[in-house]
KOLKOL-709980 format. One line per field, with one value per residue: x negated, y, z negated of N, C-alpha, C, O, CB in turn; residue in three letters; residue number from 0. Coordinates in pm, 1 decimal. Atoms other than C-alpha are relative to their C-alpha. Glycine has a CB too. Layout:
N
n_xx <- c(X;...)
n_yy <- c(Y;...)
n_zz <- c(Z;...)
ca_xx <- c(X;...)
ca_yy <- c(Y;...)
ca_zz <- c(Z;...)
c_xx <- c(X;...)
c_yy <- c(Y;...)
c_zz <- c(Z;...)
o_xx <- c(X;...)
o_yy <- c(Y;...)
o_zz <- c(Z;...)
cb_xx <- c(X;...)
cb_yy <- c(Y;...)
cb_zz <- c(Z;...)
lummar <- c(ALA;...)
dolo <- c(NUM;...)
REM end
This chain:
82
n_xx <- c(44.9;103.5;57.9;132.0;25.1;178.2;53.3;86.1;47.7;-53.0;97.8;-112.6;-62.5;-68.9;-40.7;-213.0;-4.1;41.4;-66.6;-151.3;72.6;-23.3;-110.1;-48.4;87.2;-90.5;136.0;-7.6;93.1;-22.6;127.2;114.0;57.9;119.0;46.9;-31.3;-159.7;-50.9;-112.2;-71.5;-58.4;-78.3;3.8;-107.0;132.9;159.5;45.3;-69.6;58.0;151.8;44.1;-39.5;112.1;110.0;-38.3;53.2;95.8;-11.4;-66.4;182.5;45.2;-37.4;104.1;-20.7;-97.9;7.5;-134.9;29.1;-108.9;-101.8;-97.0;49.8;-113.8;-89.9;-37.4;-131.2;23.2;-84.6;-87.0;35.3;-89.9;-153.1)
n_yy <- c(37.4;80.4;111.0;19.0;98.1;-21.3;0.7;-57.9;25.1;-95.1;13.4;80.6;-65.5;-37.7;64.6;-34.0;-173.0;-16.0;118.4;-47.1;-134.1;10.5;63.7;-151.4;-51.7;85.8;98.4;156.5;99.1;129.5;109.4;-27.0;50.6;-85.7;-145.7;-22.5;-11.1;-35.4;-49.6;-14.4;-160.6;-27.6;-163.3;-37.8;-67.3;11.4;-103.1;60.5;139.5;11.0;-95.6;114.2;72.0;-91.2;-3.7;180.9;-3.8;-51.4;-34.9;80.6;142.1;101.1;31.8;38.1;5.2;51.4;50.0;121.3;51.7;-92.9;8.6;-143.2;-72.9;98.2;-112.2;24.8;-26.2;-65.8;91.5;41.7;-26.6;153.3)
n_zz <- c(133.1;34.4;185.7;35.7;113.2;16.3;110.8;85.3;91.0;136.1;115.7;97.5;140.0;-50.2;-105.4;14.5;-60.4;-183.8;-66.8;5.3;-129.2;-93.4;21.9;-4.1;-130.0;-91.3;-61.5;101.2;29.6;-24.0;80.4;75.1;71.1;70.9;-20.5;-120.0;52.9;-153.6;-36.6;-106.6;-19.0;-93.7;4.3;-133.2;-142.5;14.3;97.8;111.5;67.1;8.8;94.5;66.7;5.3;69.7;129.6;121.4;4.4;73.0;120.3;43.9;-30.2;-137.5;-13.9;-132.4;-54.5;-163.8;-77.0;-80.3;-89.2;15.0;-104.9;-90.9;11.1;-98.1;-74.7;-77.2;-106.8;-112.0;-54.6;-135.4;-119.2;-17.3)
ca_xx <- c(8321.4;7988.9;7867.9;7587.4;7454.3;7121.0;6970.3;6853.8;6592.3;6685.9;6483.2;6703.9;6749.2;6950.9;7140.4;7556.4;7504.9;7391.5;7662.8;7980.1;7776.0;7812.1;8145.3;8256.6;8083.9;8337.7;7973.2;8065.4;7884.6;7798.2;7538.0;7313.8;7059.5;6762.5;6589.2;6835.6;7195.4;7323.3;7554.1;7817.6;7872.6;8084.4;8043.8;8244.7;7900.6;7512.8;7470.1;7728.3;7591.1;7233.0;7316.1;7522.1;7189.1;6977.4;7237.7;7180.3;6816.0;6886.8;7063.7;6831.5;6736.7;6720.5;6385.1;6449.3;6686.8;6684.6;6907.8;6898.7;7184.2;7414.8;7674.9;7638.6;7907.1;8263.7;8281.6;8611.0;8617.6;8758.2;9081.8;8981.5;9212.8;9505.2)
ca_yy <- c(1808.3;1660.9;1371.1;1358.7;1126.1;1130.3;1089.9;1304.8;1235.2;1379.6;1439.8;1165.5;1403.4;1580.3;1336.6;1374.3;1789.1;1708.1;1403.4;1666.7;1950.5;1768.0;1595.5;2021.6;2070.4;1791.6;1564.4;1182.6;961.8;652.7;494.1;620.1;430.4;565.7;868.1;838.7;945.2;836.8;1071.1;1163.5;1541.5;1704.1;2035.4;2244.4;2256.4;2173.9;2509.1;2422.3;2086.2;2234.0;2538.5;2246.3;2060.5;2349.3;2417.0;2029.8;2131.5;2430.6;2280.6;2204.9;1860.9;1766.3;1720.9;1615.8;1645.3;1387.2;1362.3;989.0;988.8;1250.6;1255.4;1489.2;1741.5;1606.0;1803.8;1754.6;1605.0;1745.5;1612.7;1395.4;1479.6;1137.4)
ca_zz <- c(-1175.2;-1249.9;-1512.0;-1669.3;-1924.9;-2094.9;-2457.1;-2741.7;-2939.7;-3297.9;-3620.0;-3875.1;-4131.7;-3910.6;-3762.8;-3956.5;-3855.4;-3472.7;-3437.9;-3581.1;-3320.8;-3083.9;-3149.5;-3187.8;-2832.7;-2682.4;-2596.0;-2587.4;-2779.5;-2668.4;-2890.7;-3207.6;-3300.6;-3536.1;-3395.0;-3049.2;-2964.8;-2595.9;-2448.2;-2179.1;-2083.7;-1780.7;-1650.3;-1340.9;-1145.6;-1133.5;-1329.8;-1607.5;-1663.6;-1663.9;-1910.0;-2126.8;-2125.2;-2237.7;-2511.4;-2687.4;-2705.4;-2908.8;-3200.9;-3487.9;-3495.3;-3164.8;-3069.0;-2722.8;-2464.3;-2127.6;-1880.1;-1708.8;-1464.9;-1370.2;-1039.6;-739.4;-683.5;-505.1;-183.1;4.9;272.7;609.5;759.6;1081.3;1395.0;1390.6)
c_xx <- c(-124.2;-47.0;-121.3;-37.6;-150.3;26.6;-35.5;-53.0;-11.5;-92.9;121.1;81.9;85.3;129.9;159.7;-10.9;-31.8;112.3;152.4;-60.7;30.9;141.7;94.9;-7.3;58.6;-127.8;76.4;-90.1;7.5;-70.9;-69.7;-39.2;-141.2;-32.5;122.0;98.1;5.5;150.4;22.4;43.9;46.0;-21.2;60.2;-78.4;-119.8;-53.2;46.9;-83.9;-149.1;-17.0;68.7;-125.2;-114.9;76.0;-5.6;-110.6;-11.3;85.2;-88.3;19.5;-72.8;-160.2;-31.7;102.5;-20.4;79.0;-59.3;84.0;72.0;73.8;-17.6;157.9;132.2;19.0;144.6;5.3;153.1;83.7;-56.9;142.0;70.9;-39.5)
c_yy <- c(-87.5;-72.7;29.2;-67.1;21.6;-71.7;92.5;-87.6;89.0;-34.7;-87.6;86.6;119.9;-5.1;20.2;122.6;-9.1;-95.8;119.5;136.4;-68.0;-51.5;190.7;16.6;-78.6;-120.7;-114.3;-62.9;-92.1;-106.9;74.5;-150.2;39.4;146.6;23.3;8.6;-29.2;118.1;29.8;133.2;43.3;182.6;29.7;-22.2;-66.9;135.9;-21.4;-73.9;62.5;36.0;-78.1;-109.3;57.2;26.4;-68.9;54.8;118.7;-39.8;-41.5;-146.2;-73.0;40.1;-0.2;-41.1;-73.1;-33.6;-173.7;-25.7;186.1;-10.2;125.9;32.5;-78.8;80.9;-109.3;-35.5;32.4;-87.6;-55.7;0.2;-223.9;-49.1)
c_zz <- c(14.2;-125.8;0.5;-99.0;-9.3;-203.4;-73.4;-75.0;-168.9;-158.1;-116.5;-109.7;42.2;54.3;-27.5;78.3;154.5;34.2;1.7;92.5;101.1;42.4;4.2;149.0;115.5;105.9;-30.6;-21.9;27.8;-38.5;-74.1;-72.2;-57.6;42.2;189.6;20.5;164.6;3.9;144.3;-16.2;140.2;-9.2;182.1;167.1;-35.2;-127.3;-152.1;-74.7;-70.2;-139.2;-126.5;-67.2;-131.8;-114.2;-131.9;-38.2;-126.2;-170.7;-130.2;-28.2;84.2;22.0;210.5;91.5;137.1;90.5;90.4;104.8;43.0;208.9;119.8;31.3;134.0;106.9;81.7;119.9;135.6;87.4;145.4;100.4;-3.1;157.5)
o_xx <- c(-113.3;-62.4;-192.0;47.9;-234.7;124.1;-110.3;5.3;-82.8;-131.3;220.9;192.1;111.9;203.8;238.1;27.3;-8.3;128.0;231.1;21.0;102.1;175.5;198.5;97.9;30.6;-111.0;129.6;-179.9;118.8;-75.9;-126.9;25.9;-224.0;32.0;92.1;162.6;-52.2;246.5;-62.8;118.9;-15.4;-21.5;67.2;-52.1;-113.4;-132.0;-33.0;-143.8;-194.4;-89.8;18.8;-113.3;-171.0;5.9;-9.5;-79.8;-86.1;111.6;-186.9;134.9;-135.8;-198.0;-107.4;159.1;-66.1;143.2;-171.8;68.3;43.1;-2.3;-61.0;253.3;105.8;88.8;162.2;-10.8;275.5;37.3;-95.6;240.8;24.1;24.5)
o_yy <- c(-185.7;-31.8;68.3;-41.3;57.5;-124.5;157.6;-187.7;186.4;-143.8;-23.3;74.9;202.4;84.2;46.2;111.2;90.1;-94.5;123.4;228.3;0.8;-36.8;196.6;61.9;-58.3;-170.9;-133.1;-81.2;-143.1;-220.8;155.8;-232.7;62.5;242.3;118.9;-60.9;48.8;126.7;21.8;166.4;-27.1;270.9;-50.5;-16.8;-128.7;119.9;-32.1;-47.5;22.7;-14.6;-35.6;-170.1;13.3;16.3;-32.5;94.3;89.9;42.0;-114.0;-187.8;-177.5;141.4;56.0;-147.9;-0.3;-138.0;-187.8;-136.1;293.1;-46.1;238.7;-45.1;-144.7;176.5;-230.6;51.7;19.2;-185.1;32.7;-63.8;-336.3;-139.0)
o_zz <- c(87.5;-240.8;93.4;-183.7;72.8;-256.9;-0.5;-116.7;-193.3;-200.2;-149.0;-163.4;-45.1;95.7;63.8;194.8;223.5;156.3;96.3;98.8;174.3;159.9;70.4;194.0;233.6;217.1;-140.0;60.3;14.8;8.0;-1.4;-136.1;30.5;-0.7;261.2;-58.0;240.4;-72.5;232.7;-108.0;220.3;-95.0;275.2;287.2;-141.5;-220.5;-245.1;-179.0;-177.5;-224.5;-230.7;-173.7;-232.2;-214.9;-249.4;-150.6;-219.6;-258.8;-118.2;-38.1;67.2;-36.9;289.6;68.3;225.2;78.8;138.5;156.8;-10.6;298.7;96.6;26.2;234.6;73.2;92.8;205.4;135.0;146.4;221.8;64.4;15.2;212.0)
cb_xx <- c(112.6;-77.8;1.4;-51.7;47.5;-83.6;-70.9;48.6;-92.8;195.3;-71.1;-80.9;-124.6;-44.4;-61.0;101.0;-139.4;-190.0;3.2;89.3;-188.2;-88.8;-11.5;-99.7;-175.7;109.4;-177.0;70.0;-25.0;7.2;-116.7;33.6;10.2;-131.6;-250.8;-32.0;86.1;52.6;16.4;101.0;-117.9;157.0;-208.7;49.0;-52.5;-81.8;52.4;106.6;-33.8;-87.9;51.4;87.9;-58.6;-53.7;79.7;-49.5;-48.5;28.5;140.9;-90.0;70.5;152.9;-3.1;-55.1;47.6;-52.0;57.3;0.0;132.7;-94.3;147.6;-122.6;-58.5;148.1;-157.9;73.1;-96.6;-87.9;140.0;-72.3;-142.1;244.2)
cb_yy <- c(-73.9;60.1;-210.3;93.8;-165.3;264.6;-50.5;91.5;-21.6;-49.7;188.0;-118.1;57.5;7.9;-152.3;49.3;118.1;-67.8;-190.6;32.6;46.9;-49.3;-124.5;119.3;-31.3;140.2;2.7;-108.9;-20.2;-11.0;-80.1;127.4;-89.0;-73.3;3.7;-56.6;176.9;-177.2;101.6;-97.9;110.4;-75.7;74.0;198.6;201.3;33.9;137.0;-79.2;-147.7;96.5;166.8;-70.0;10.6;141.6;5.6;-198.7;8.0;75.7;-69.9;68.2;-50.6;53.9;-143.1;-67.5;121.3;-90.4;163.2;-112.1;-140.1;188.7;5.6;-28.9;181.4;-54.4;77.8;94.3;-116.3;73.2;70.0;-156.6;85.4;84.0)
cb_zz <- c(-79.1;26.7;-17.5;-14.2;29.8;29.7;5.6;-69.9;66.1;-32.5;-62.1;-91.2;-113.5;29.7;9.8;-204.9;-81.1;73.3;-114.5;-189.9;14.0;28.5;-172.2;-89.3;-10.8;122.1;-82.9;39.4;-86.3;101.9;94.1;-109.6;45.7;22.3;19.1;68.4;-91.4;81.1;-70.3;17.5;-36.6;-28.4;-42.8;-18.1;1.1;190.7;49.2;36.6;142.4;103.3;33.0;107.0;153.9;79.5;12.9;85.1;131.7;79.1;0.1;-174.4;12.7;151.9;-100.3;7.9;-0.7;19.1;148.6;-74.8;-112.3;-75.5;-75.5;175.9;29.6;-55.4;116.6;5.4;15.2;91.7;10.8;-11.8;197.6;3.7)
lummar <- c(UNK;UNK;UNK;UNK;UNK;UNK;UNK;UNK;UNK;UNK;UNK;UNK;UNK;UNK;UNK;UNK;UNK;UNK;UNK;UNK;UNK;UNK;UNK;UNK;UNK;UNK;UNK;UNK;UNK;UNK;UNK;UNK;UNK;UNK;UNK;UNK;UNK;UNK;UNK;UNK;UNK;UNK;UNK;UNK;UNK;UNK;UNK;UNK;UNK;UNK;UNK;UNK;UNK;UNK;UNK;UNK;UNK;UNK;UNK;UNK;UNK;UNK;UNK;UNK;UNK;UNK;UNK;UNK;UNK;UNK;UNK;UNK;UNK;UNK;UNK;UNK;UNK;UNK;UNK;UNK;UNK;UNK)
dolo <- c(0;1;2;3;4;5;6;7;8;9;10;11;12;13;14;15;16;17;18;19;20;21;22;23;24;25;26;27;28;29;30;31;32;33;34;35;36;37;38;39;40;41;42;43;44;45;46;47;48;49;50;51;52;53;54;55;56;57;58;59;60;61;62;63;64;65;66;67;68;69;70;71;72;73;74;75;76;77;78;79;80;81)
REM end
């Protein structure tokens, strides 16, 4: 599983219809203030997350989509000999 957190920047007169879109879309919010919404999204992979990314960008409002953070994938690691 990978995090990712970022920002949109959102046109205001948009902003109830992009908060219950994304609230549909299982995004957490973690701060709007004026034109800016923080959020927290999770995806299975690097691809997930990405095509999750590119989906915010499409809804109307949104202006701008940035990711600022996001987690690198958990690989497993290998039992060491006892």
């Amino acid at each position: 599983m990978i995090v990712g957190s970022g920002f949109l920047v959102i046109d205001v007169s948009f902003r109830e219809q992009i908060l219950k879109e994304l609230e549909a879309r299982g995004v957490e919010l973690h701060g709007v203030k004026d034109e800016k919404v923080v959020f927290l999204a999770e995806g299975e992979n690097a691809m997930e997350l990405k095509a999750r990314m590119d989906s915010l960008q499409r809804i109307e409002g949104v202006q701008g989509v940035y990711l600022t953070y996001f987690s690198l994938e958990d690989h497993k690691k290998e039992e060491e000999p006892g």
